[in-house]
PAVEX-168350 format. One record per residue (C-alpha): residue in three letters; x, y, z. Coordinates in steps of 0.2 Angstrom, whole numbers, plus 5000, padded with zeros to 4 digits. Each point is the difference from the previous one (the first is absolute). Example, Ala and Ser with C-alpha at 12.3 -4.5 7.8 and 13.67 -1.06 7.14 Angstrom:
// residues 2
ala506249785039ser500650174997
// end
This chain:
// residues 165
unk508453314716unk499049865010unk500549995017unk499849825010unk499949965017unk500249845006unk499049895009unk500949935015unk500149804999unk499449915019unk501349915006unk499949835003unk499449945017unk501249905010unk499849805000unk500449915016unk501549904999unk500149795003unk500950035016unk499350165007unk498750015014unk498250075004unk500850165010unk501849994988unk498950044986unk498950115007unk501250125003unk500750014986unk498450024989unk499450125011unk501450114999unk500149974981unk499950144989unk499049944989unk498749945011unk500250155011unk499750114984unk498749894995unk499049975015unk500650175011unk498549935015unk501049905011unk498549895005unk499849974982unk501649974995unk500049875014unk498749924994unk500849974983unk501649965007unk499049855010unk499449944985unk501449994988unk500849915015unk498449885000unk500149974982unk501649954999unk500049895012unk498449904994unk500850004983unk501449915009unk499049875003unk498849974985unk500649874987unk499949994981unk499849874987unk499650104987unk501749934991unk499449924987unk500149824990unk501850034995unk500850035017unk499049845006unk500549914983unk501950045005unk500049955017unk499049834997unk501449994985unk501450035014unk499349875011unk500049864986unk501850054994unk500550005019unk499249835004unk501049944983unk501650075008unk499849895015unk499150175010unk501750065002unk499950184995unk499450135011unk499850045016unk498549955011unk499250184998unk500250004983unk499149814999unk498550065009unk499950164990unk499749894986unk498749915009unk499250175002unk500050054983unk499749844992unk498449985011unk499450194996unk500150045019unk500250205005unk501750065003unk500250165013unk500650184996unk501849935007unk500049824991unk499650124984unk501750125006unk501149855001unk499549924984unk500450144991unk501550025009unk500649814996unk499350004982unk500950174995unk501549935005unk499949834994unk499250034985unk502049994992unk500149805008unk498549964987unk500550104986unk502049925000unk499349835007unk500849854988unk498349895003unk498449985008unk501049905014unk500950125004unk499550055019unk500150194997unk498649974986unk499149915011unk500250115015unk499550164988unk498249894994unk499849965019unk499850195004unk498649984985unk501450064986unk500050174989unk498050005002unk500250025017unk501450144998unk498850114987unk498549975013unk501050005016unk500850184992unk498050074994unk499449965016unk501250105009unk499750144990unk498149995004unk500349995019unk501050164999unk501549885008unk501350024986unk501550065002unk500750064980unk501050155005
// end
């Protein structure tokens, strides 16, 4: 008979959160077991701690527009439907998110959360939408439509800032 052992998996290191601080965070990665069983040398565990907190927050503020022809496609396709419609549907943000995506401007780590968030839920006012004049249609192709859903979605997944449990 073979015996196994098993080889421990690490434990993810914590990920600052949107709202919490230098010294909020801090604290709690550095009492964090996994850190703490990872990196048991306080002054190196500090170290690590600073720069998780560092990354985070520049990747808060770098943009992408990496979204590709369809997502810009939709949006410049929301925008004519919308001007057809008498530029009645959607709300201001939505109209200049168009205007983003159409022009193949970056969008930030946030921007990319709340589209996501929008197009998830919206995605039903496209699929039941009775014609292309209909303002949840447009409103759903403004936000750069299901493209933007499948990349918005991919891109949160490469970030490490998806939440699927």
């Amino acid at each position: 008979m073979h015996k196994t052992t098993s080889i421990p998996l690490p434990m993810p290191l914590p990920t600052p959160q949107s709202n919490e601080t230098s010294d909020q965070f801090l604290g709690r990665c550095m009492t964090n077991p996994a850190t703490n069983a990872e990196f048991p040398d306080t002054q190196q565990r500090l170290a690590v701690c600073g720069n998780l907190y560092a990354n985070h927050k520049r990747q808060a503020f770098q943009s992408y527009a990496d979204y590709g022809e369809g997502v810009r496609n939709n949006a410049k396709r929301g925008i004519e439907l919308n001007e057809r419609n008498g530029n009645k549907c959607a709300t201001q943000t939505g109209k200049v998110r168009a205007q983003q995506l159409a022009n193949g401007e970056g969008v930030s780590l946030a921007t990319i959360k709340r589209m996501h968030s929008y197009l998830s839920r919206a995605e039903t006012y496209y699929d039941n939408a009775d014609s292309t004049s209909d303002c949840g249609y447009i409103s759903y192709l403004l936000w750069g439509g299901k493209a933007a859903l499948g990349w918005s979605r991919n891109k949160l997944r490469e970030l490490g800032e998806l939440d699927e449990g």
